[in-house]
C-alpha positions in Angstrom: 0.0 0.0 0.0 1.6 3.5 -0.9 2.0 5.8 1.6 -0.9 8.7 1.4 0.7 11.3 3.0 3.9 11.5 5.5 5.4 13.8 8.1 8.4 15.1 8.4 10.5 17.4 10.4 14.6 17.2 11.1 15.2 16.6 15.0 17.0 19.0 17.6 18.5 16.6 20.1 19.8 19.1 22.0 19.8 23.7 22.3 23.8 24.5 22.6 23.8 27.8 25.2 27.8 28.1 25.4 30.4 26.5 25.5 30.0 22.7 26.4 26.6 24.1 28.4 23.4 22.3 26.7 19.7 21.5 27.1 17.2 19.0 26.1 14.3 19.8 24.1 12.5 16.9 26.1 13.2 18.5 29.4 11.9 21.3 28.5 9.2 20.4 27.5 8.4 17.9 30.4 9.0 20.6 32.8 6.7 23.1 30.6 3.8 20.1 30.7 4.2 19.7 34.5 3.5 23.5 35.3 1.1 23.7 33.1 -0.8 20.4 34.3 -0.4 22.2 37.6 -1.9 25.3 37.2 -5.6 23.5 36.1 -5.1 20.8 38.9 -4.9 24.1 40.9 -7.6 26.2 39.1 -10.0 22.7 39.1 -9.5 21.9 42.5 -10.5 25.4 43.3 -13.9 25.4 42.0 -14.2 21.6 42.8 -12.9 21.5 46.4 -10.8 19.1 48.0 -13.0 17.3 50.6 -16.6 17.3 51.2 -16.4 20.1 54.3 -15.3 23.7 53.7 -11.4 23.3 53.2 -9.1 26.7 53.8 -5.7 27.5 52.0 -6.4 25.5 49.0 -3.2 26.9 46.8 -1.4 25.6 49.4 -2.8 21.9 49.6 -2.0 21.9 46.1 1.3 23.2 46.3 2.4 20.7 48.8 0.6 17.7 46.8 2.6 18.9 43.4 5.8 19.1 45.2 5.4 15.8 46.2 3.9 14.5 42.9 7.0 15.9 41.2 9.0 14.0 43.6 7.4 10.9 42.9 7.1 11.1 39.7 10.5 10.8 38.9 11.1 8.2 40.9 8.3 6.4 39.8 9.1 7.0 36.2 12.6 5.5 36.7 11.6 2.4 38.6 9.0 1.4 36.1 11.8 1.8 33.6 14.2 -0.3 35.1 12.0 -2.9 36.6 11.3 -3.6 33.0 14.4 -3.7 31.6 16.2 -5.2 34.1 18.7 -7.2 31.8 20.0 -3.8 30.7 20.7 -2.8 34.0 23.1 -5.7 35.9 24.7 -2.7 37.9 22.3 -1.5 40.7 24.1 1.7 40.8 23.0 2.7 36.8 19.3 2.4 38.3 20.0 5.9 39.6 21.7 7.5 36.6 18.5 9.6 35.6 20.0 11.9 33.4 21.5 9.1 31.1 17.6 8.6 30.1 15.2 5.8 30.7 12.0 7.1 32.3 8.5 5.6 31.8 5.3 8.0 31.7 2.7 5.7 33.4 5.4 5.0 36.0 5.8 8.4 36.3 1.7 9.3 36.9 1.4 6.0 39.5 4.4 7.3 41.6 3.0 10.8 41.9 -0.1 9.6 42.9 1.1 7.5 45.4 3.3 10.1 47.1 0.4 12.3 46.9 -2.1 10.1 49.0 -0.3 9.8 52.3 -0.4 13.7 52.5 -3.8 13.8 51.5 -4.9 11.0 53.9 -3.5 12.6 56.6 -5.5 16.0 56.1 -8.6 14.0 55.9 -9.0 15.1 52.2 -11.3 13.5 49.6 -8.8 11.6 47.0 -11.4 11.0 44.7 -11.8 15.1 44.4 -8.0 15.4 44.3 -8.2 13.2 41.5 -10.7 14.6 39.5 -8.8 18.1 39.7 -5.5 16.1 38.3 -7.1 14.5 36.0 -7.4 17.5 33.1 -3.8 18.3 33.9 -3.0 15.1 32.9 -3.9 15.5 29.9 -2.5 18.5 29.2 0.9 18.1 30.3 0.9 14.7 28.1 0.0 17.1 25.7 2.3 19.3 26.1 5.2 17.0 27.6 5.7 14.8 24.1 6.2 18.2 21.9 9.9 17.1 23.1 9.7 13.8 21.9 8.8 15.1 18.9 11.8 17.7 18.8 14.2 14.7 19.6 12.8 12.0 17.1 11.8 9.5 20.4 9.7 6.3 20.9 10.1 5.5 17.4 8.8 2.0 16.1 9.2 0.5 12.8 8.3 1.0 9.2 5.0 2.1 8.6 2.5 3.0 5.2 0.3 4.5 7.7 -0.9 8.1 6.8 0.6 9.3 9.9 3.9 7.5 9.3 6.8 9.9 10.0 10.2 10.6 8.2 13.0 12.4 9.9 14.7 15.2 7.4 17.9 15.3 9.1 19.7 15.6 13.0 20.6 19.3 13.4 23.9 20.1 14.0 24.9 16.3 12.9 24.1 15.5 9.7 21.5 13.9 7.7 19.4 10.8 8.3 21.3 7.4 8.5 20.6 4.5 6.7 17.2 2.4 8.5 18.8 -0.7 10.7 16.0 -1.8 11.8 13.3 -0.8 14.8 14.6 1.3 17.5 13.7 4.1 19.7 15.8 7.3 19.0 17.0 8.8 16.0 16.9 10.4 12.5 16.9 7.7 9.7 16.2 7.6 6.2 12.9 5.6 6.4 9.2 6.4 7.0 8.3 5.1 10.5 5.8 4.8 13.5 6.3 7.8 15.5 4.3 6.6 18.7 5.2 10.0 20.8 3.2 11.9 18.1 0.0 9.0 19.0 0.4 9.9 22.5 0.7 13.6 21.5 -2.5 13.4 20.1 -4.6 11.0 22.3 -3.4 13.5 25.2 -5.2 16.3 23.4 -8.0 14.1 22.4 -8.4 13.3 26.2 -8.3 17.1 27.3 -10.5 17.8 24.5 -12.9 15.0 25.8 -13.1 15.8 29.8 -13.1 19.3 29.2 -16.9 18.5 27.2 -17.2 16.1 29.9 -16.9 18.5 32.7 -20.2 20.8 31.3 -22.3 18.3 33.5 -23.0 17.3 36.8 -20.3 14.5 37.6 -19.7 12.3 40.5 -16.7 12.4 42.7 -13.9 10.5 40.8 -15.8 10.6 37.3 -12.9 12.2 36.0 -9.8 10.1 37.2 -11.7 7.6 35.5 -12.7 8.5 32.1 -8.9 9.7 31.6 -8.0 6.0 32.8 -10.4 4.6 31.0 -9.5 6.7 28.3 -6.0 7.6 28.1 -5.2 3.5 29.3 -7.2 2.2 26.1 -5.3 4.4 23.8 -2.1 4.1 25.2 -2.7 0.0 24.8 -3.5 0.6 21.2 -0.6 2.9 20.5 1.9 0.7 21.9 1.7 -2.2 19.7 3.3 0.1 17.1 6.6 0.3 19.4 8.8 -2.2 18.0 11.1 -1.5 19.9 9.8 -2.1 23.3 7.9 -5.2 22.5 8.0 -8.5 24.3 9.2 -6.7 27.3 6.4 -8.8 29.1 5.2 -11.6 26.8 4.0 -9.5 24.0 3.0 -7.1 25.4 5.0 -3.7 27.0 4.7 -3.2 30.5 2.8 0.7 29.9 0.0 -2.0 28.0 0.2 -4.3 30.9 -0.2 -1.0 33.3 -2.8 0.2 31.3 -5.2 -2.7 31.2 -4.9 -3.1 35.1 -6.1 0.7 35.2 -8.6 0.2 32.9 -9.9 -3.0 35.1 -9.1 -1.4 38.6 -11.1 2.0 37.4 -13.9 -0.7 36.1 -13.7 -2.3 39.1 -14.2 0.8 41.6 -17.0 2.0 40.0 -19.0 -1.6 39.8 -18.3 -2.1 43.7 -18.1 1.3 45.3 -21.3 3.0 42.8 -20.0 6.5 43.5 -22.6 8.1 41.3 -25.1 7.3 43.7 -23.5 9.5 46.5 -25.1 12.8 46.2 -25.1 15.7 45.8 -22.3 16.2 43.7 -19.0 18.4 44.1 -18.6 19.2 40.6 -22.3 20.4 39.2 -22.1 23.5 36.7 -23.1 26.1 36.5 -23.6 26.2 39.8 -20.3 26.2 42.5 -21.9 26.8 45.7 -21.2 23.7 47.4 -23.9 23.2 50.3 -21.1 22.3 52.4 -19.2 25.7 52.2 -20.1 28.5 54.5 -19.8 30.6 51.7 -22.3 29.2 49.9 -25.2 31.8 48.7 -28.9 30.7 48.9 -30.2 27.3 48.0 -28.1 26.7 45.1 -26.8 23.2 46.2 -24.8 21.6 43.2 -27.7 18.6 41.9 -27.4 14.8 41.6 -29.6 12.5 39.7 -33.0 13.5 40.5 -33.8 10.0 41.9 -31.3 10.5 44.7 -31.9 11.6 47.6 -29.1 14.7 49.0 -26.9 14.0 51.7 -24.2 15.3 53.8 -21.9 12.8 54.1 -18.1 13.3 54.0 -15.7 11.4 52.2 -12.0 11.1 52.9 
C-alpha cells in the first residue's frame, strides 16, 4: 500500500547555550507540561474542592501535593523503567543515573499519585476530588510534555505506510538521516516510520478535549480520574503495539499496555463495587459552585445529583 501522505521534520537533540553548556528539548518540554498540568489541577480543585467540608488555604494543599507528585514522579518513572528492563541494567548503581535517560510515563503518573495520597490522607482530604482536579492536567501536560519527543525523534517504532507515518529530514547540527537498521527508539533515519510519541501527542489532546466537554455536566466524585483511565489506558494499549522497539518486554505485550489494562480493570472495578454516582449531591455540578457544604455558599443553590437521589451530607476522605 503507498503511503498517502507522510510527516516530516529534522530533530533537535539538544539547544547548545555556550560553550559545552546544553539543554534538552525533552526537558523542556516535560517541565513546561508539569507547570502547566499544575496550574488546572490548581484552578479545578479550586472550583471543585478538595473534601466534602469547607477546606481553607487550597493553593497551598495543592502546592504541597505537586511538590510531592513531582518527587514521585521521577522516581516512579525511573523504577518502572528499570524494573522492565532489568537485563539492561546488571549494575544496581545505573538504576539511579537519571540523566542518562530511561524514564516511563505511566510510571511516572502511578508514583505521583502514590506520594500524593499519604499527605492527602492525613488532612482527611477526599482523594477522589483530588483526582478529579489532576485529572485535566493530565492531559494536558501529556499534551504538552511529548512536543519534546517530537523535537528529539523519540519512541520510534518500525516501518509504517500509515498516513501518519513519520520521516526524519535530518539531525541538526549532525548531519543527515542514516541509513534504516531496523526498529529502535531514538533517531533520524532515512525511512518512514511509527512515531508513537506523536499517537500519545494526540490522544493527550484528544483526552483534554474529551473531559473538558465532559466537565459541562454534573459529575460524581472520581468521574474524571476515571474516564482519563479509561480513556488515556485504552489508547495508550492501542498505540503501543506500534513500538517495535519495546515489545516483548512482558510476553508481547510492553509493561505501559500491561499497566494500562490493570487501570482500565481497577477503574472498572471501583466504580462496579463502590457506585459513586449514587453519592449525592455532587462536588462538581455546573453552572452552579456553591457547594452546600461551604459557608460561603449563597442561597439554595446546592450543586444537583440525579434527581432519583436523595441529597446528603456525608463526607468522604
Amino acid at each position: 500500500m503507498p503511503v498517502l501522505a507522510e510527516l516530516a521534520w529534522p530533530i533537535l537533540e539538544r539547544i547548545q547555550l555556550f560553550g559545552d553548556l546544553a539543554v534538552s528539548p525533552h526537558g523542556i518540554s516535560i517541565a513546561a507540561g508539569f507547570l502547566l498540568g499544575a496550574q488546572l489541577l490548581l484552578h479545578r480543585a479550586q472550583r471543585r474542592g478538595v473534601a466534602r467540608r469547607h477546606v481553607e488555604g487550597i493553593p497551598e494543599i495543592i502546592q504541597a501535593l505537586v511538590t510531592r507528585a513531582a518527587i514521585g514522579a521521577i522516581l516512579g518513572a525511573r523504577f518502572f523503567y528499570v524494573v522492565t528492563r532489568l537485563d539492561a541494567y546488571p549494575d544496581p548503581l545505573a538504576w539511579f543515573r537519571v540523566w542518562e535517560g530511561g524514564l516511563s510515563l505511566l510510571g511516572g503518573i502511578t508514583g505521583a499519585v502514590l506520594a500524593g495520597v499519604p499527605y492527602a490522607l492525613r488532612r482527611k482530604l477526599s482523594i477522589p476530588l483530588i483526582l478529579d482536579s489532576v485529572a485535566p492536567g493530565l492531559a494536558l501536560g501529556i499534551f504538552v510534555g511529548r512536543i519534546g519527543d517530537l523535537v528529539i525523534g523519540e519512541h520510534l517504532g518500525g516501518r509504517t505506510d500509515f498516513v501518519l507515518g513519520w520521516r526524519c529530514t535530518g539531525n541538526i547540527g549532525v548531519g543527515p538521516p542514516q541509513p534504516w537498521p531496523g526498529p529502535t527508539v531514538q533517531g533520524c533515519f532515512d525511512a518512514t516510520v511509527h512515531q508513537t510519541a506523536l499517537y500519545d501527542f494526540l490522544a493527550g489532546g484528544a483526552v483534554l478535549l474529551a473531559l473538558l466537554l465532559l466537565e459541562r455536566r454534573p459529575r460524581f466524585d472520581g468521574f474524571s480520574m476515571a474516564a482519563f483511565a479509561v480513556l488515556y489506558g485504552a489508547g495508550r494499549f492501542v498505540s503501543d503495539f506500534a513500538r517495535a522497539a519495546d515489545r516483548d518486554m512482558v510476553g508481547t505485550l510492553t509493561g505501559s499496555q500491561l499497566a494500562a489494562l490493570v487501570a482500565v480493570a481497577a477503574v472498572l472495578a471501583w466504580v462496579a463495587a463502590a457506585r459513586p454516582q449514587r453519592r449525592t449531591p455532587y462536588a462538581w455540578s455546573p453552572p452552579d459552585f456553591a457547594h452546600p457544604w461551604d459557608p460561603q455558599a449563597e442561597g439554595d443553590h446546592a450543586p444537583a445529583g440525579p434527581p432519583s437521589q436523595p441529597p446528603t451530607t456525608e463526607e468522604i476522605h
